[in-house]
C-alpha positions in Angstrom: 17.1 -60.7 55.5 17.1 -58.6 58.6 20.4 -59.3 59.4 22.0 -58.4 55.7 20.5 -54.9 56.3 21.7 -54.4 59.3 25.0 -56.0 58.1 25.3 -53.7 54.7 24.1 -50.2 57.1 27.1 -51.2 59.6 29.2 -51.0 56.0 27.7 -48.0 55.5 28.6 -46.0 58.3 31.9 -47.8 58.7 32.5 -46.1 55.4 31.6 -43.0 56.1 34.2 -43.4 59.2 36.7 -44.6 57.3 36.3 -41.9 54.5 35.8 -39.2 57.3 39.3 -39.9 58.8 41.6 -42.6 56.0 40.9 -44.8 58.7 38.7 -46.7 61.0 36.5 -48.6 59.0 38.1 -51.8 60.2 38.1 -50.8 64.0 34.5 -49.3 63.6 33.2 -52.0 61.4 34.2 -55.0 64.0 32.8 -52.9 67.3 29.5 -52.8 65.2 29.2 -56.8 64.2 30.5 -57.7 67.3 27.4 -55.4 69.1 25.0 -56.9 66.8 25.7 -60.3 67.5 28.9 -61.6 66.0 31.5 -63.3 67.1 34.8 -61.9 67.2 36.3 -64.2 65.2 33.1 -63.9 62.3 33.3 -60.0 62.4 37.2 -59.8 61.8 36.8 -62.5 58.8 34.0 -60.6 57.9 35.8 -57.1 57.5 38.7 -58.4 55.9 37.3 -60.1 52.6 35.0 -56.8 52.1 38.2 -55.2 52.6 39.3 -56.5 49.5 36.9 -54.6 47.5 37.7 -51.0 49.3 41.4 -51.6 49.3 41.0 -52.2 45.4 39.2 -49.2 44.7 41.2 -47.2 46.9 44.4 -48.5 45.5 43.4 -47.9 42.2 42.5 -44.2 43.1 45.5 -43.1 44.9 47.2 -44.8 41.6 45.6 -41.9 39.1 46.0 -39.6 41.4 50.0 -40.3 42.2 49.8 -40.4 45.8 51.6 -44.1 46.2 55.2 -44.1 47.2 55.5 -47.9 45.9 59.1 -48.6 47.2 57.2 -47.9 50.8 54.6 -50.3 49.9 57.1 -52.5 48.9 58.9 -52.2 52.1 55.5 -52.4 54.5 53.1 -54.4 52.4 55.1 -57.4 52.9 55.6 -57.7 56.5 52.0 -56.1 56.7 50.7 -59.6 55.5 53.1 -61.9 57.5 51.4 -60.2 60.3 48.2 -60.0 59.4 48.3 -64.0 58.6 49.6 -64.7 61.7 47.0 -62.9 63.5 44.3 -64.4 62.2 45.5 -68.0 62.6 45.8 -66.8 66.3 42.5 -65.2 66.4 41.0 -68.4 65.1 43.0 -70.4 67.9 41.3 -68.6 70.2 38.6 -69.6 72.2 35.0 -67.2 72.2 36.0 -66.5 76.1 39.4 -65.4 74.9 39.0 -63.9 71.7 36.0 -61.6 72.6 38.0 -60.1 75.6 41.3 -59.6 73.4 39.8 -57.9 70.5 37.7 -55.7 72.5 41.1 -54.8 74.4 42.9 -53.8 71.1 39.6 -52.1 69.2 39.9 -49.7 72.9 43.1 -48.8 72.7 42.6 -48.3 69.0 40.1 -46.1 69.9 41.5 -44.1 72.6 44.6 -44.1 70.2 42.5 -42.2 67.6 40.8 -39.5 70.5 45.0 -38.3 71.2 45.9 -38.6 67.6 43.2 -36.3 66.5 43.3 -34.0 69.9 47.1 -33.4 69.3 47.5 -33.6 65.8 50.8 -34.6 64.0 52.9 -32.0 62.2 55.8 -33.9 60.3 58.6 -32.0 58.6 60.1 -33.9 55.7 63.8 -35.7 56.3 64.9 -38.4 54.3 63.7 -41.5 53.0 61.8 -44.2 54.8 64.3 -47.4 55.3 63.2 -51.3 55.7 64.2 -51.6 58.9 61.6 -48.9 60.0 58.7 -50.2 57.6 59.4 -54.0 58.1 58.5 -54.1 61.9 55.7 -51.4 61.8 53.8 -53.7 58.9 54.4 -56.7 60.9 52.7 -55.5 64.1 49.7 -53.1 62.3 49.0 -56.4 60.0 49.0 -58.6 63.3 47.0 -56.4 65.0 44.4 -55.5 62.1 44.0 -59.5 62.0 43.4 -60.4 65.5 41.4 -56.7 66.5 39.1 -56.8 63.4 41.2 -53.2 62.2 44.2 -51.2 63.0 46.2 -51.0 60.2 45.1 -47.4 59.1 45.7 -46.3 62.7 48.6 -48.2 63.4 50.6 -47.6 60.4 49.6 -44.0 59.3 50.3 -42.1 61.9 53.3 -43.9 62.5 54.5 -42.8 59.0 53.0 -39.4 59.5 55.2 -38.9 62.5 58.4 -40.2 61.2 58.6 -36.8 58.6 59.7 -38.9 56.0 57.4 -39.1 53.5 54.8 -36.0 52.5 51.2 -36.9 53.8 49.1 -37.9 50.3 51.4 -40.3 50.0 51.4 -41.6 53.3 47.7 -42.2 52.8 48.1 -43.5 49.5 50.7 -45.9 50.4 49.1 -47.3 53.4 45.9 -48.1 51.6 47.6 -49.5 48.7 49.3 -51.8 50.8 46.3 -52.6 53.0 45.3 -54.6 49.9 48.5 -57.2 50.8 46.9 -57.4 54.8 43.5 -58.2 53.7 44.4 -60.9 51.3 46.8 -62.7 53.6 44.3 -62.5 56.8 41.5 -64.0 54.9 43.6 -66.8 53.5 44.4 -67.1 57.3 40.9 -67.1 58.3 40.0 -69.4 55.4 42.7 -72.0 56.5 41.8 -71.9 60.6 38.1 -71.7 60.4 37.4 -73.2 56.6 34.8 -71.6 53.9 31.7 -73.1 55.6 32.8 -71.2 58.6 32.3 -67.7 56.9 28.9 -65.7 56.0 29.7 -65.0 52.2 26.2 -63.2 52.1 27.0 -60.8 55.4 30.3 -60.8 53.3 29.3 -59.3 50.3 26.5 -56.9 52.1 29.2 -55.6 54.5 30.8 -54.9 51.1 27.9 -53.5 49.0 27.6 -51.0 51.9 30.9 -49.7 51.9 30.7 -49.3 48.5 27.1 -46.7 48.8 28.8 -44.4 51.5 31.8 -44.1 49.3 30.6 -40.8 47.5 28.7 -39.9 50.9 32.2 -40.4 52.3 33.9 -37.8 50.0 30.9 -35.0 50.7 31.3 -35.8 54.5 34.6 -34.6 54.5 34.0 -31.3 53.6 31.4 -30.5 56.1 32.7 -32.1 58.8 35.6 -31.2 60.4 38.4 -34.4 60.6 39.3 -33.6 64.3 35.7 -33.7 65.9 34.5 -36.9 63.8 37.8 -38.4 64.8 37.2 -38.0 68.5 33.7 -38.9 67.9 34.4 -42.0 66.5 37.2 -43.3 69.1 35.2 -42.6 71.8 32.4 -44.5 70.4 34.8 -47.5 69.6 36.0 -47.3 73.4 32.8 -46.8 74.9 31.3 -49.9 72.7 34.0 -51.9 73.9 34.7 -51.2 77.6 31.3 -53.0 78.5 33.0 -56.4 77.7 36.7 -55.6 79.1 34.8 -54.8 82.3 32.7 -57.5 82.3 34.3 -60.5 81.2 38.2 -59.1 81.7 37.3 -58.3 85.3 34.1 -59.2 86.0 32.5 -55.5 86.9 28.7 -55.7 87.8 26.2 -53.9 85.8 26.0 -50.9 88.7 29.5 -50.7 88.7 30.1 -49.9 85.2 28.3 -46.4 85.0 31.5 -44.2 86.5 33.8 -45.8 84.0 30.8 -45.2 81.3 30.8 -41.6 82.8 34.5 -41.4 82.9 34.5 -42.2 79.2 32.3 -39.9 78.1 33.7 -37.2 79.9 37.1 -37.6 78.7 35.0 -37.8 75.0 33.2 -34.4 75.7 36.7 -32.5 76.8 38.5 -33.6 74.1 35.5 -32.6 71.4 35.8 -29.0 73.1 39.8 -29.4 72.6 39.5 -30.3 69.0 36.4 -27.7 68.3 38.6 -24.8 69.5 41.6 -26.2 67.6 39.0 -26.3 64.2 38.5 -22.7 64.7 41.9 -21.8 65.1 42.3 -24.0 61.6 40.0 -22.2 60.8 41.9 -18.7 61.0 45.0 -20.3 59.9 43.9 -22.8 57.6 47.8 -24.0 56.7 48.6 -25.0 60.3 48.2 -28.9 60.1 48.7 -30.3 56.9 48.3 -33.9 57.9 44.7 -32.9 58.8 44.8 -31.3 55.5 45.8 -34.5 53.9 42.9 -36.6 55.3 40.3 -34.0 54.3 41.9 -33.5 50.9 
Protein backbone atom coordinates (compact mmCIF):
# COMPACT_ATOMS: atom_id res chain seq x y z
CA UNK A 1 0.00 0.00 0.00
CA UNK A 2 3.07 2.10 0.77
CA UNK A 3 4.38 1.74 -2.43
CA UNK A 4 1.00 2.76 -4.50
CA UNK A 5 1.21 6.12 -2.58
CA UNK A 6 4.38 6.80 -3.21
CA UNK A 7 3.75 5.49 -6.83
CA UNK A 8 0.46 7.82 -7.45
CA UNK A 9 2.47 11.13 -5.59
CA UNK A 10 5.46 10.48 -8.24
CA UNK A 11 2.28 10.86 -10.82
CA UNK A 12 1.44 13.70 -9.19
CA UNK A 13 4.36 15.73 -9.35
CA UNK A 14 5.32 14.27 -12.78
CA UNK A 15 2.14 16.05 -13.71
CA UNK A 16 2.58 19.00 -12.45
CA UNK A 17 6.06 18.96 -14.51
CA UNK A 18 4.68 17.96 -17.41
CA UNK A 19 1.77 20.56 -17.14
CA UNK A 20 4.42 23.21 -15.99
CA UNK A 21 6.48 22.90 -19.23
CA UNK A 22 4.16 20.43 -22.24
CA UNK A 23 6.68 18.21 -21.29
CA UNK A 24 8.64 16.04 -18.98
CA UNK A 25 6.36 13.99 -17.26
CA UNK A 26 7.86 10.89 -18.97
CA UNK A 27 11.64 11.90 -18.22
CA UNK A 28 10.63 13.14 -14.64
CA UNK A 29 8.29 10.24 -14.00
CA UNK A 30 11.06 7.41 -14.86
CA UNK A 31 14.05 9.36 -12.67
CA UNK A 32 11.43 9.13 -9.75
CA UNK A 33 10.46 5.10 -10.09
CA UNK A 34 13.78 4.38 -10.94
CA UNK A 35 15.00 6.39 -7.32
CA UNK A 36 12.35 4.66 -5.50
CA UNK A 37 13.20 1.35 -6.43
CA UNK A 38 12.29 0.35 -9.94
CA UNK A 39 13.80 -1.09 -12.46
CA UNK A 40 14.45 0.63 -15.54
CA UNK A 41 12.74 -1.54 -17.55
CA UNK A 42 9.34 -1.56 -14.85
CA UNK A 43 9.47 2.35 -14.67
CA UNK A 44 9.52 2.89 -18.58
CA UNK A 45 6.55 0.20 -18.94
CA UNK A 46 5.14 1.78 -16.11
CA UNK A 47 4.91 5.44 -17.63
CA UNK A 48 3.90 4.43 -20.89
CA UNK A 49 0.40 2.56 -20.20
CA UNK A 50 -0.55 5.66 -17.70
CA UNK A 51 0.42 7.53 -20.64
CA UNK A 52 -2.41 6.33 -22.29
CA UNK A 53 -4.74 8.01 -20.11
CA UNK A 54 -2.95 11.63 -20.23
CA UNK A 55 -2.39 11.42 -23.95
CA UNK A 56 -6.20 10.76 -24.23
CA UNK A 57 -7.25 13.54 -22.32
CA UNK A 58 -4.80 15.79 -23.72
CA UNK A 59 -5.71 14.76 -27.26
CA UNK A 60 -9.10 15.26 -26.76
CA UNK A 61 -8.39 18.90 -25.32
CA UNK A 62 -6.21 20.24 -27.91
CA UNK A 63 -9.12 18.68 -30.25
CA UNK A 64 -11.90 21.39 -28.88
CA UNK A 65 -9.60 23.72 -28.67
CA UNK A 66 -8.20 23.51 -32.53
CA UNK A 67 -4.63 23.39 -31.73
CA UNK A 68 -3.93 19.86 -33.75
CA UNK A 69 -2.34 20.24 -37.12
CA UNK A 70 -3.49 16.46 -37.99
CA UNK A 71 -1.61 16.14 -41.44
CA UNK A 72 1.64 16.62 -38.85
CA UNK A 73 0.37 14.01 -36.65
CA UNK A 74 -0.20 11.99 -39.50
CA UNK A 75 3.24 12.50 -40.75
CA UNK A 76 5.06 11.99 -37.08
CA UNK A 77 2.65 9.76 -35.18
CA UNK A 78 3.53 6.93 -37.37
CA UNK A 79 7.23 6.71 -37.28
CA UNK A 80 6.75 7.95 -33.56
CA UNK A 81 5.43 4.37 -32.82
CA UNK A 82 7.83 2.36 -35.09
CA UNK A 83 10.25 3.86 -32.78
CA UNK A 84 8.91 3.72 -29.80
CA UNK A 85 8.24 -0.24 -30.36
CA UNK A 86 11.53 -0.79 -31.26
CA UNK A 87 12.84 0.79 -28.20
CA UNK A 88 11.10 -0.97 -25.87
CA UNK A 89 11.80 -4.41 -27.40
CA UNK A 90 15.44 -3.20 -26.92
CA UNK A 91 14.93 -1.91 -23.50
CA UNK A 92 13.53 -5.26 -22.58
CA UNK A 93 16.68 -7.10 -24.25
CA UNK A 94 18.64 -5.40 -22.08
CA UNK A 95 20.15 -6.72 -19.16
CA UNK A 96 19.55 -4.60 -15.44
CA UNK A 97 23.48 -3.82 -15.69
CA UNK A 98 22.83 -2.38 -19.08
CA UNK A 99 19.60 -0.99 -19.12
CA UNK A 100 19.96 1.08 -15.83
CA UNK A 101 23.25 2.74 -17.15
CA UNK A 102 21.56 3.56 -20.69
CA UNK A 103 18.45 5.04 -19.52
CA UNK A 104 20.01 7.11 -16.96
CA UNK A 105 22.47 8.30 -19.85
CA UNK A 106 19.46 9.43 -22.07
CA UNK A 107 17.04 10.78 -18.94
CA UNK A 108 20.70 13.24 -18.48
CA UNK A 109 20.90 14.47 -21.50
CA UNK A 110 17.24 14.94 -21.57
CA UNK A 111 17.67 16.87 -18.82
CA UNK A 112 20.49 18.98 -19.54
CA UNK A 113 18.69 19.25 -23.01
CA UNK A 114 15.71 20.91 -21.15
CA UNK A 115 18.22 23.46 -18.81
CA UNK A 116 19.54 25.07 -22.61
CA UNK A 117 16.16 24.82 -24.15
CA UNK A 118 14.64 26.90 -21.44
CA UNK A 119 17.94 29.22 -20.83
CA UNK A 120 17.93 30.15 -24.54
CA UNK A 121 14.59 30.01 -25.55
CA UNK A 122 13.36 29.31 -29.17
CA UNK A 123 11.84 32.14 -31.30
CA UNK A 124 10.47 30.44 -34.66
CA UNK A 125 9.20 32.65 -37.49
CA UNK A 126 6.61 30.87 -39.64
CA UNK A 127 7.87 29.41 -43.27
CA UNK A 128 6.16 26.83 -45.02
CA UNK A 129 4.68 23.68 -44.30
CA UNK A 130 6.28 20.76 -42.43
CA UNK A 131 7.17 17.79 -45.12
CA UNK A 132 7.48 13.84 -44.35
CA UNK A 133 10.83 13.68 -44.82
CA UNK A 134 11.48 16.10 -41.79
CA UNK A 135 8.60 14.48 -39.47
CA UNK A 136 9.30 10.78 -40.47
CA UNK A 137 12.91 10.68 -38.92
CA UNK A 138 12.32 13.05 -35.98
CA UNK A 139 9.20 10.52 -34.76
CA UNK A 140 11.33 7.67 -35.35
CA UNK A 141 14.13 8.72 -33.05
CA UNK A 142 11.87 10.82 -30.11
CA UNK A 143 9.51 7.44 -30.12
CA UNK A 144 12.89 5.25 -29.77
CA UNK A 145 14.16 7.24 -27.32
CA UNK A 146 10.81 7.89 -25.22
CA UNK A 147 10.77 3.84 -25.16
CA UNK A 148 14.16 2.91 -24.14
CA UNK A 149 14.71 6.44 -21.69
CA UNK A 150 11.31 6.11 -19.90
CA UNK A 151 10.41 9.82 -21.85
CA UNK A 152 11.60 12.15 -24.49
CA UNK A 153 9.13 12.47 -26.85
CA UNK A 154 7.87 16.04 -25.62
CA UNK A 155 11.46 17.20 -25.50
CA UNK A 156 12.64 15.56 -28.45
CA UNK A 157 10.06 16.30 -30.80
CA UNK A 158 8.68 19.84 -29.63
CA UNK A 159 11.38 21.75 -29.78
CA UNK A 160 12.43 20.28 -32.77
CA UNK A 161 9.17 21.45 -34.43
CA UNK A 162 9.34 24.73 -32.53
CA UNK A 163 12.68 25.44 -34.17
CA UNK A 164 11.94 24.45 -37.66
CA UNK A 165 9.33 27.86 -37.92
CA UNK A 166 6.96 25.84 -39.65
CA UNK A 167 4.20 25.42 -37.84
CA UNK A 168 2.70 28.24 -35.07
CA UNK A 169 3.41 26.98 -31.43
CA UNK A 170 -0.40 25.80 -30.05
CA UNK A 171 -0.28 23.59 -32.65
CA UNK A 172 3.04 22.35 -32.18
CA UNK A 173 1.97 21.41 -28.72
CA UNK A 174 -1.23 20.07 -29.73
CA UNK A 175 0.13 17.96 -32.38
CA UNK A 176 2.84 16.43 -30.49
CA UNK A 177 0.54 15.37 -27.65
CA UNK A 178 -1.95 14.08 -29.91
CA UNK A 179 0.43 11.99 -31.47
CA UNK A 180 2.09 10.93 -28.26
CA UNK A 181 -1.06 8.79 -27.98
CA UNK A 182 0.43 6.48 -31.19
CA UNK A 183 4.10 6.23 -28.97
CA UNK A 184 2.43 5.08 -25.97
CA UNK A 185 0.33 2.41 -27.42
CA UNK A 186 3.02 0.95 -29.57
CA UNK A 187 5.72 0.91 -26.66
CA UNK A 188 3.49 -0.86 -24.31
CA UNK A 189 2.50 -3.51 -26.91
CA UNK A 190 6.39 -3.66 -27.04
CA UNK A 191 6.79 -4.01 -23.42
CA UNK A 192 3.81 -6.37 -23.32
CA UNK A 193 5.39 -8.71 -25.98
CA UNK A 194 9.28 -8.74 -24.39
CA UNK A 195 8.47 -8.90 -20.86
CA UNK A 196 4.66 -10.41 -20.86
CA UNK A 197 1.48 -9.08 -18.59
CA UNK A 198 2.76 -10.86 -15.49
CA UNK A 199 5.82 -8.89 -15.89
CA UNK A 200 4.02 -5.46 -15.35
CA UNK A 201 2.55 -3.83 -11.90
CA UNK A 202 -1.12 -3.06 -13.24
CA UNK A 203 -1.79 -1.60 -9.73
CA UNK A 204 1.49 0.91 -9.72
CA UNK A 205 0.01 1.18 -13.28
CA UNK A 206 -3.14 2.59 -12.60
CA UNK A 207 -1.88 4.70 -9.36
CA UNK A 208 0.88 6.24 -11.52
CA UNK A 209 -2.22 7.14 -13.55
CA UNK A 210 -4.82 8.23 -10.92
CA UNK A 211 -1.99 10.66 -9.94
CA UNK A 212 -1.50 12.26 -13.03
CA UNK A 213 -4.94 12.63 -13.42
CA UNK A 214 -5.25 14.87 -9.58
CA UNK A 215 -2.41 17.41 -10.54
CA UNK A 216 -4.04 17.92 -13.86
CA UNK A 217 -6.06 21.06 -12.68
CA UNK A 218 -3.09 21.83 -10.10
CA UNK A 219 -1.11 21.67 -13.34
CA UNK A 220 -3.19 24.40 -15.19
CA UNK A 221 -2.97 26.94 -11.81
CA UNK A 222 0.87 26.22 -11.69
CA UNK A 223 1.35 27.66 -14.81
CA UNK A 224 0.25 30.94 -14.12
CA UNK A 225 2.34 31.49 -10.98
CA UNK A 226 5.22 29.97 -12.01
CA UNK A 227 7.30 31.17 -14.56
CA UNK A 228 7.98 28.31 -17.53
CA UNK A 229 11.73 29.14 -17.74
CA UNK A 230 12.72 28.78 -13.94
CA UNK A 231 10.52 25.44 -13.40
CA UNK A 232 12.07 24.26 -16.69
CA UNK A 233 15.65 24.67 -15.40
CA UNK A 234 14.51 23.39 -12.12
CA UNK A 235 13.29 20.39 -13.33
CA UNK A 236 16.32 19.35 -15.79
CA UNK A 237 18.62 19.84 -13.31
CA UNK A 238 16.85 17.66 -11.03
CA UNK A 239 16.57 14.94 -13.77
CA UNK A 240 20.43 15.25 -14.37
CA UNK A 241 21.41 15.48 -10.90
CA UNK A 242 19.04 12.18 -10.07
CA UNK A 243 20.72 10.46 -12.72
CA UNK A 244 24.50 11.25 -12.69
CA UNK A 245 24.86 9.18 -9.37
CA UNK A 246 24.42 5.96 -11.52
CA UNK A 247 26.39 7.13 -14.87
CA UNK A 248 29.25 7.75 -12.40
CA UNK A 249 28.87 4.83 -10.57
CA UNK A 250 28.14 2.04 -12.57
CA UNK A 251 29.24 3.83 -16.27
CA UNK A 252 32.69 4.50 -14.67
CA UNK A 253 32.88 3.29 -11.55
CA UNK A 254 33.41 6.86 -9.40
CA UNK A 255 33.61 6.27 -5.57
CA UNK A 256 31.21 7.79 -3.27
CA UNK A 257 33.97 10.80 -2.37
CA UNK A 258 34.62 11.33 -5.72
CA UNK A 259 31.16 12.14 -6.82
CA UNK A 260 30.65 15.49 -4.75
CA UNK A 261 32.61 18.03 -7.46
CA UNK A 262 30.51 16.61 -10.30
CA UNK A 263 27.38 16.90 -7.71
CA UNK A 264 28.75 20.51 -7.08
CA UNK A 265 29.46 21.06 -10.71
CA UNK A 266 25.87 20.24 -11.37
CA UNK A 267 24.34 22.28 -9.25
CA UNK A 268 26.35 25.13 -10.06
CA UNK A 269 25.70 25.05 -13.59
CA UNK A 270 21.72 24.62 -12.21
CA UNK A 271 22.01 27.86 -10.00
CA UNK A 272 23.67 30.11 -12.98
CA UNK A 273 21.28 29.14 -15.35
CA UNK A 274 18.09 29.82 -12.72
CA UNK A 275 19.82 33.47 -12.45
CA UNK A 276 19.94 33.44 -16.48
CA UNK A 277 16.37 32.55 -16.80
CA UNK A 278 15.05 34.81 -13.64
CA UNK A 279 16.60 37.91 -15.34
CA UNK A 280 15.25 36.80 -18.79
CA UNK A 281 11.50 36.38 -16.78
CA UNK A 282 11.83 39.93 -15.87
CA UNK A 283 12.75 41.16 -19.06
CA UNK A 284 9.38 39.06 -20.23
CA UNK A 285 8.17 40.64 -17.94
CA UNK A 286 8.65 44.30 -19.37
CA UNK A 287 8.03 42.97 -22.83
CA UNK A 288 5.68 40.31 -22.33
CA UNK A 289 5.42 39.53 -26.46
CA UNK A 290 9.09 38.59 -26.74
CA UNK A 291 8.97 34.69 -26.75
CA UNK A 292 5.94 33.37 -27.88
CA UNK A 293 6.94 29.73 -27.68
CA UNK A 294 7.15 30.37 -23.84
CA UNK A 295 3.87 31.93 -24.36
CA UNK A 296 2.60 28.84 -25.95
CA UNK A 297 3.53 26.56 -23.05
CA UNK A 298 2.10 28.82 -20.42
CA UNK A 299 -1.07 29.51 -22.44
Amino acid sequence: MRKLVVVALVGLVAQLVDGGLGMGYGGTSSTLLVLVGLTPLAASALVHFSELGTNLASGLAHWRLRNIDWPVVARIAGPGAIGAFLGATVLSMLSTEWAKPLMSVILALLGSYIIVRFVIGIRPQLKKRLTTRFLAPLGLFAGFVDATGGGGWGPVATPALLSGGRLEPRKVIGSVDTAEFAVSAAASVGFLIGIGASGISWGFALALLAGGLVAAPVAAYLVKIAPAQLLGVAVGGLIVLTNLRTILSSNFEVSGSARIPAYLGVLAVTALALYISMLRSKQQAVTPSSDPVLESVNA
